[in-house]
VOMITOR-882826 format. One line per 10 residues: number of its first residue (from 0); their letters; for each residue x, y, z of C-alpha. Coordinates in Angstrom, 1 decimal, padded with zeros to 4 digits. Layout:
NUM = a = X/Y/Z | ...
end
This chain:
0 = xxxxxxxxxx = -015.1/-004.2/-045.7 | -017.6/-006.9/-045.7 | -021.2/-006.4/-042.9 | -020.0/-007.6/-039.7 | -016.2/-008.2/-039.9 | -013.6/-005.7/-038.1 | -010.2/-005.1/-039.6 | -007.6/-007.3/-038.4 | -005.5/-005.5/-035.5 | -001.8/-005.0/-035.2
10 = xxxxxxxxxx = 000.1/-007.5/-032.7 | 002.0/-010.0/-032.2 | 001.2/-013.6/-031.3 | 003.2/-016.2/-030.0 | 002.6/-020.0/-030.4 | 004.4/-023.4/-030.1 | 004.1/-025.4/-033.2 | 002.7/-028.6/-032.9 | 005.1/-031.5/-033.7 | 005.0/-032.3/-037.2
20 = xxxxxxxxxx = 003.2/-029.2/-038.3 | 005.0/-026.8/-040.4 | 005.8/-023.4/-039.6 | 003.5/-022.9/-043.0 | 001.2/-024.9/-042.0 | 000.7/-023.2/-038.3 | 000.6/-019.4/-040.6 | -002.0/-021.1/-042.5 | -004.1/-022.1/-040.2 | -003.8/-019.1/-037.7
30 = xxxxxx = -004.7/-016.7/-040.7 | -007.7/-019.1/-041.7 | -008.9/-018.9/-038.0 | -008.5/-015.1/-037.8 | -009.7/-014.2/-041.1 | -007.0/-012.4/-042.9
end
């Protein structure tokens, strides 16, 4: 694993899609932002 990152934890998370987003498009974006 790369200096200073921690694996990603095990959860669950919960979100309303914005209008006009896709639910691809939300997955995308949440994995950019959390690094996986």
């Amino acid at each position: 694993m790369p200096r200073g990152r921690t694996p990603a934890g095990d959860g669950l998370l919960l979100l309303d899609k914005p209008e006009g987003w896709t639910s691809h498009d939300v997955v995308a974006r949440t994995r950019r932002l959390a690094a996986t």
